[in-house]
C-alpha positions in Angstrom: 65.9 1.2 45.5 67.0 -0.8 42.9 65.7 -0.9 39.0 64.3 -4.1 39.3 62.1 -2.5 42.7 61.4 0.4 40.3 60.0 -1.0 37.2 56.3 -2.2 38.1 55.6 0.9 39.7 56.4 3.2 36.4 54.3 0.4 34.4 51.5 0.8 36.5 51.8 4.7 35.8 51.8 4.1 32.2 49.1 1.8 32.6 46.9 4.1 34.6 47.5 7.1 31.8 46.1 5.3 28.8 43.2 4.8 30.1 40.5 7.8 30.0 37.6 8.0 31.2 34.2 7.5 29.4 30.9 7.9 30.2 28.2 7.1 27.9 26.4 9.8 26.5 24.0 10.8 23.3 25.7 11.5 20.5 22.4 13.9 19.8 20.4 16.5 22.1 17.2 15.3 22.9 15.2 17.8 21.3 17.5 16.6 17.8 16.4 13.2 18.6 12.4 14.1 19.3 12.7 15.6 15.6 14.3 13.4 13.8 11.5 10.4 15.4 9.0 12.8 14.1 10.6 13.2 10.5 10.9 9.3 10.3 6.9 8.9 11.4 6.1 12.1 9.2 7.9 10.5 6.2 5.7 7.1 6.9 2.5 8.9 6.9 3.2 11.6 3.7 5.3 9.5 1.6 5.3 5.5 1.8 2.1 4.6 0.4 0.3 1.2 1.8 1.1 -2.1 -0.9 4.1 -0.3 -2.3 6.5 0.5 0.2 4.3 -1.3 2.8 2.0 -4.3 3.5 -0.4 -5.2 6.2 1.2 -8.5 8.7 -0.8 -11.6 7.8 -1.8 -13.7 10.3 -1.5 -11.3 13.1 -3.7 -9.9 15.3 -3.0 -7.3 18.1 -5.0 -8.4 21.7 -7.0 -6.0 22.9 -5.4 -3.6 24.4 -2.3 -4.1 22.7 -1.4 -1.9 19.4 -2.0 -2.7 16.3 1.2 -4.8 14.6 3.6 -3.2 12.4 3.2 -3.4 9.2 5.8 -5.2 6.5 8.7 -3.5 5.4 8.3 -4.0 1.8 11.5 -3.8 -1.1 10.9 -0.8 -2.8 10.1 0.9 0.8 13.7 0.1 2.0 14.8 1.6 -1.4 13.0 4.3 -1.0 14.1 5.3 2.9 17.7 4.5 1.9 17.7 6.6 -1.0 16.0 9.6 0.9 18.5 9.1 3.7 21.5 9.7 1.5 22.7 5.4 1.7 23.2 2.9 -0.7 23.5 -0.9 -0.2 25.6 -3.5 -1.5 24.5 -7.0 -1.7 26.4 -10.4 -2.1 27.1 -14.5 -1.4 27.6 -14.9 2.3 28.2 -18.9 0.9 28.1 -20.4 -2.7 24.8 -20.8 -3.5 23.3 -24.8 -3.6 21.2 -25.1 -6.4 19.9 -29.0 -7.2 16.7 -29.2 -8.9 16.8 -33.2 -8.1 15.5 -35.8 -9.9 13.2 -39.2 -9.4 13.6 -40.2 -5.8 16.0 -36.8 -4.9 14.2 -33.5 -4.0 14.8 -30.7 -5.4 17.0 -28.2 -3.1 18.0 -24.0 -4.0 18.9 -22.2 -1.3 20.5 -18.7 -1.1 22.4 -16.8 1.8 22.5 -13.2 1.0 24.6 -10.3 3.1 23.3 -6.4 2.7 25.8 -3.9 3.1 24.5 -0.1 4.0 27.1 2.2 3.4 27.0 6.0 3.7 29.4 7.9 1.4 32.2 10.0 2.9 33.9 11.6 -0.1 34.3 11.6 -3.9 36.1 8.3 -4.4 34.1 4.8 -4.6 36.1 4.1 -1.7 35.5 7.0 0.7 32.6 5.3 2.0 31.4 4.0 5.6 29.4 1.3 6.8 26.3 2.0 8.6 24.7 -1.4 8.8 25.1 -4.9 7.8 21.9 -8.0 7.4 21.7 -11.6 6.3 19.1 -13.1 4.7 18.2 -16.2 3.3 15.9 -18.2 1.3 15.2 -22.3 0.2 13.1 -24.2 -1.9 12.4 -26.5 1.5 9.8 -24.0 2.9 6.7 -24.5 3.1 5.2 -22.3 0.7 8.0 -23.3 -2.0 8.2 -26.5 -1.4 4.1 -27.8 -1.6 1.6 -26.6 -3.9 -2.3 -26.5 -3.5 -3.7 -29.5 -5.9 -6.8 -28.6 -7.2 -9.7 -30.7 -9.0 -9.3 -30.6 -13.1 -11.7 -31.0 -15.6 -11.4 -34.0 -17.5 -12.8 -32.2 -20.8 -10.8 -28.6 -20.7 -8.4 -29.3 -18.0 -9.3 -26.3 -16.5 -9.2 -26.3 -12.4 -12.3 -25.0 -12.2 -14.0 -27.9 -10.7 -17.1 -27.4 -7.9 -19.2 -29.4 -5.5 -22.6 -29.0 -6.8 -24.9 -27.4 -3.7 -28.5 -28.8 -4.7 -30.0 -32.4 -3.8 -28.6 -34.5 -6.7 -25.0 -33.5 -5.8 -22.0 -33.5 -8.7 -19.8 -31.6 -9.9 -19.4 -29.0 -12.4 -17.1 -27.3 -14.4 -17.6 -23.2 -13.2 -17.5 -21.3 -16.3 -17.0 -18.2 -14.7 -13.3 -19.5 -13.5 -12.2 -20.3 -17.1 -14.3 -23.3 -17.3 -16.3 -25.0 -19.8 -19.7 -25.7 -17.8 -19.4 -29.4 -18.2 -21.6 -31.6 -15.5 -20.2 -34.5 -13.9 -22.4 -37.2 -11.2 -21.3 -37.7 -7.8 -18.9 -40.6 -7.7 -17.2 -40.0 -11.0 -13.6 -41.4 -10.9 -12.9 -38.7 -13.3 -13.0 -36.2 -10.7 -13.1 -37.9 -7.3 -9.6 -40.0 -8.1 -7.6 -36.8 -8.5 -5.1 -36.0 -5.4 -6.3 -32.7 -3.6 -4.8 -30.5 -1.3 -1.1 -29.8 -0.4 0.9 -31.2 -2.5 4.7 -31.5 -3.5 5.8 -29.1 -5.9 6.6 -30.4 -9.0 8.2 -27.2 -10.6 10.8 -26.7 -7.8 13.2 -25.2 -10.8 10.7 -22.7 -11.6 11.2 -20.8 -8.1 15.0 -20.3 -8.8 14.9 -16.5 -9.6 11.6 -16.0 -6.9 14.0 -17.7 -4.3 16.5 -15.7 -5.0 15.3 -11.8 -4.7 13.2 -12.7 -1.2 17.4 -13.9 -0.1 18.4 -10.6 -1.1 14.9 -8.6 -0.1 15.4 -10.1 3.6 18.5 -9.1 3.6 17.9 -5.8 2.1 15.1 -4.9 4.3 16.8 -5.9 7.5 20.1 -3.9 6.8 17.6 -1.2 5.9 16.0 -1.1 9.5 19.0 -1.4 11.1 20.6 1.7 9.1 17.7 3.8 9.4 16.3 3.2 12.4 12.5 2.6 11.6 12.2 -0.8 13.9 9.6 1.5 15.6 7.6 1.9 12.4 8.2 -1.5 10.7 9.2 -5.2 11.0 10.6 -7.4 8.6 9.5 -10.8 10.9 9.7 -13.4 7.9 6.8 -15.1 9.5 4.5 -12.3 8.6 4.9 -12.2 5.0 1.9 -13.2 2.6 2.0 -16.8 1.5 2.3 -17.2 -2.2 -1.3 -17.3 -3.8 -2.5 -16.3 -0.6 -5.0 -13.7 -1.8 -7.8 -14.3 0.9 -5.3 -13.8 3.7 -3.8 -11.1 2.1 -6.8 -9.4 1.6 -8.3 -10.5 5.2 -5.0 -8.7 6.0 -5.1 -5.5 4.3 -8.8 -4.8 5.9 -7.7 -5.4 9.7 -5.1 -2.9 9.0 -6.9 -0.4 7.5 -9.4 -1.2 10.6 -7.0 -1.5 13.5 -3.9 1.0 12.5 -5.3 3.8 10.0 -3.6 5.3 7.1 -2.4 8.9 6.9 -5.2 11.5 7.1 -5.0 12.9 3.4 -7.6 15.8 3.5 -9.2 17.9 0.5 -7.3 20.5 -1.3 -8.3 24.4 -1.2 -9.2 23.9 -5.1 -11.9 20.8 -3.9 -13.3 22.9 -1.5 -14.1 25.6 -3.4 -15.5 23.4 -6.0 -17.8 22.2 -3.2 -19.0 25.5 -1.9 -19.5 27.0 -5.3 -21.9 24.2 -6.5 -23.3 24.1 -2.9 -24.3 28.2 -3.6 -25.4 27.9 -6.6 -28.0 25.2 -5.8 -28.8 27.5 -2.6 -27.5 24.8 0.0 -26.9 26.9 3.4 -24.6 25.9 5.8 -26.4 22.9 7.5 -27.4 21.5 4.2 -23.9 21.1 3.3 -23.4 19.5 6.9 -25.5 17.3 6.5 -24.4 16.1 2.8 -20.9 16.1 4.6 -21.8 14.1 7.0 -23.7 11.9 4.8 -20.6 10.8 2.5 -18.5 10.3 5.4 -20.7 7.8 6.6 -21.0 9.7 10.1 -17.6 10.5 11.0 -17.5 14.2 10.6 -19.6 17.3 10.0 -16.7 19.3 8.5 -15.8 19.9 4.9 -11.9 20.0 5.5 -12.7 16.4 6.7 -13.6 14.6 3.8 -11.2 12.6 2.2 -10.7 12.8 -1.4 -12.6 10.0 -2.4 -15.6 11.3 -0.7 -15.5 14.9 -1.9 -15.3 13.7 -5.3 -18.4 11.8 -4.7 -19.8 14.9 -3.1 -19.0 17.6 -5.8 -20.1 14.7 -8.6 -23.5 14.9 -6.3 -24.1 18.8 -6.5 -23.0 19.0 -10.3 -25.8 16.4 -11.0 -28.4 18.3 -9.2 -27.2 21.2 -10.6 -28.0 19.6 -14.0 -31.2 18.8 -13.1 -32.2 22.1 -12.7 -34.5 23.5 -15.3 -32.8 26.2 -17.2 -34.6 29.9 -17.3 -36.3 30.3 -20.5 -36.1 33.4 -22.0 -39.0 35.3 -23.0 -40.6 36.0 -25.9 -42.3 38.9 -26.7 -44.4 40.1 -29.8 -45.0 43.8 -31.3 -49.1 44.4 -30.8 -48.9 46.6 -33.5 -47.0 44.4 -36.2 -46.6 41.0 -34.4 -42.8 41.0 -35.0 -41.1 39.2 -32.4 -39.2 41.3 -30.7 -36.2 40.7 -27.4 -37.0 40.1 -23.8 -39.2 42.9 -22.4 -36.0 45.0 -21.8 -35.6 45.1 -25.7 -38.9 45.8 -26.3 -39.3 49.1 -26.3 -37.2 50.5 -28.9 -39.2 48.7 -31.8 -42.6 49.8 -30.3 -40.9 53.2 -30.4 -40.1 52.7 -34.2 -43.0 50.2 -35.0 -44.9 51.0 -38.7 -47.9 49.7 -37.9 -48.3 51.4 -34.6 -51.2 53.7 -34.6 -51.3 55.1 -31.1 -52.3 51.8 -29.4 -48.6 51.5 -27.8 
């Protein structure tokens, strides 16, 4: 056989050797896995706090059926799981930024592309770090809630945008004092007030937004690195689409109810010291068992019999209860006694005795 015969077959053999075999596996056991999914949901529920680390999705509502929606990863909650997980980010340019505030007849335009780098260090050098995860985020003055304002009525004597549709027969306007304005009156048809634009309106401060339009680049970034790093898709989202609108306080708030309503917040129950408080102001008053119960159940409008139950809130509001009755009790009065002999006012009845012992005017009556 010659070498030329020979060749492909010993290529083949070295071929065949480098490759090993691999079969997927977990890099974890599973009962690692089940408690590390239970540290990341235990964390949620004992540390993050709802509207600091978190927020409540706007303008989305769960089917019935479904589960409620994740909430919003907010910034200082990615800070705070990356710090507690032992990682730090990095954040910079993934393209120059374009900043034109525009001028008459050329809109404005800022836009920033932001990369987040999560790195997990490896040793003592700056270097001696690994990468984890890695997120782009961006942000431009051409969305909506950057790029339109809300135009508003003024008033013509304060300038105050504090203008209202009267509600009785004659009609008008007036300026609402309670709003910062100046309770002027205006008649229906005024072209003081009914000439001004309303409603959505381009947004002449464009320039204004630079630094706001800036930090949400980097806190999109930041926050999707974050759930990529740590893992907490399960917990959180960071859809863009669910964030509050600027100035959007009646969604925001219409927001924060349905969750507390649909997904509720850790169970934080009263301390030992609370409960104490409770049962010692409940005794003193002489408040058995069922008449705590029943104030129990009473401040947690129905939803348990059981003092361990109460939230803080309400047992404050129940020990602030019983310390009120308790000062409404009448306080003992001591008594007052007087000598029959000598009419010296003498101690409670238990004191009495020794002066009627001793008593100068005592002839044998005592």
């Amino acid at each position: 056989m010659t070498d030329t015969q020979t060749a492909p077959a010993a290529l083949a053999v070295r071929e065949s050797g480098q490759v090993a075999a691999w079969t997927p596996s977990f890099a974890v056991s599973v009962a690692e896995a089940v408690a590390q999914v239970e540290a990341k949901h235990d964390f949620f529920k004992k540390v993050m706090r709802l509207g600091d680390h978190y927020a409540p999705p706007v303008g989305v509502t769960a089917k019935p059926g479904d589960p409620p929606p994740k909430p919003v990863l907010l910034k200082p909650g990615a800070e705070l799981l990356l710090a507690n997980m032992g990682l730090s980010k990095e954040l910079f340019d993934a393209e120059t930024p374009t900043i034109d505030y525009g001028e008459p007849g050329r809109e404005a335009l800022i836009r920033y592309r932001k990369v987040c780098r999560i790195y997990r260090q490896v040793g003592i050098l700056p270097e001696e770090r690994m990468l984890v995860a890695q997120s782009e985020g961006s942000c431009s003055s051409r969305e909506t809630k950057y790029r339109y304002r809300t135009q508003e009525r003024a008033c013509p004597k304060c300038g105050a945008h504090a203008i209202k549709t009267s509600k009785f027969d004659d009609g008008g306007y007036y300026c609402y004092g309670k709003i910062g304005g100046c309770g002027a009156k205006f008649s229906l048809g005024d072209a003081a007030i009914e000439s001004q634009t309303t409603g959505r309106v381009p947004n002449p401060d464009v320039a204004d937004l630079d630094n706001t339009i800036l930090k949400m680049a980097e806190k999109r970034a930041l926050v999707g690195a974050t759930l990529l790093a740590t893992g907490c898709s399960d917990i959180f989202t960071a859809d863009i689409e669910q964030e509050p609108k600027a100035n959007d306080d009646d969604a925001i708030d219409a927001a924060f109810t349905e969750y507390h309503e649909t997904r509720p917040a850790a169970k934080v129950t009263l301390s030992g010291g609370m409960i104490d408080e409770i049962l010692n102001a409940a005794m003193e008053l002489g408040f058995d068992t069922a008449r705590v119960a029943k104030g129990v159940h009473a401040m947690s409008e129905g939803t348990t019999e059981t003092l361990a139950n109460l939230l803080p809130e309400q047992g404050a509001k129940l020990l602030a209860y019983l310390k009120r009755e308790i000062a409404k009790k009448p306080k003992p009065v001591e008594e007052v006694l007087y000598c029959q002999a000598c009419g010296t006012q003498t101690s409670p009845q238990a004191d009495a005795k020794p002066h009627e012992a001793n008593c100068p005017e005592d002839d044998g009556v005592l």
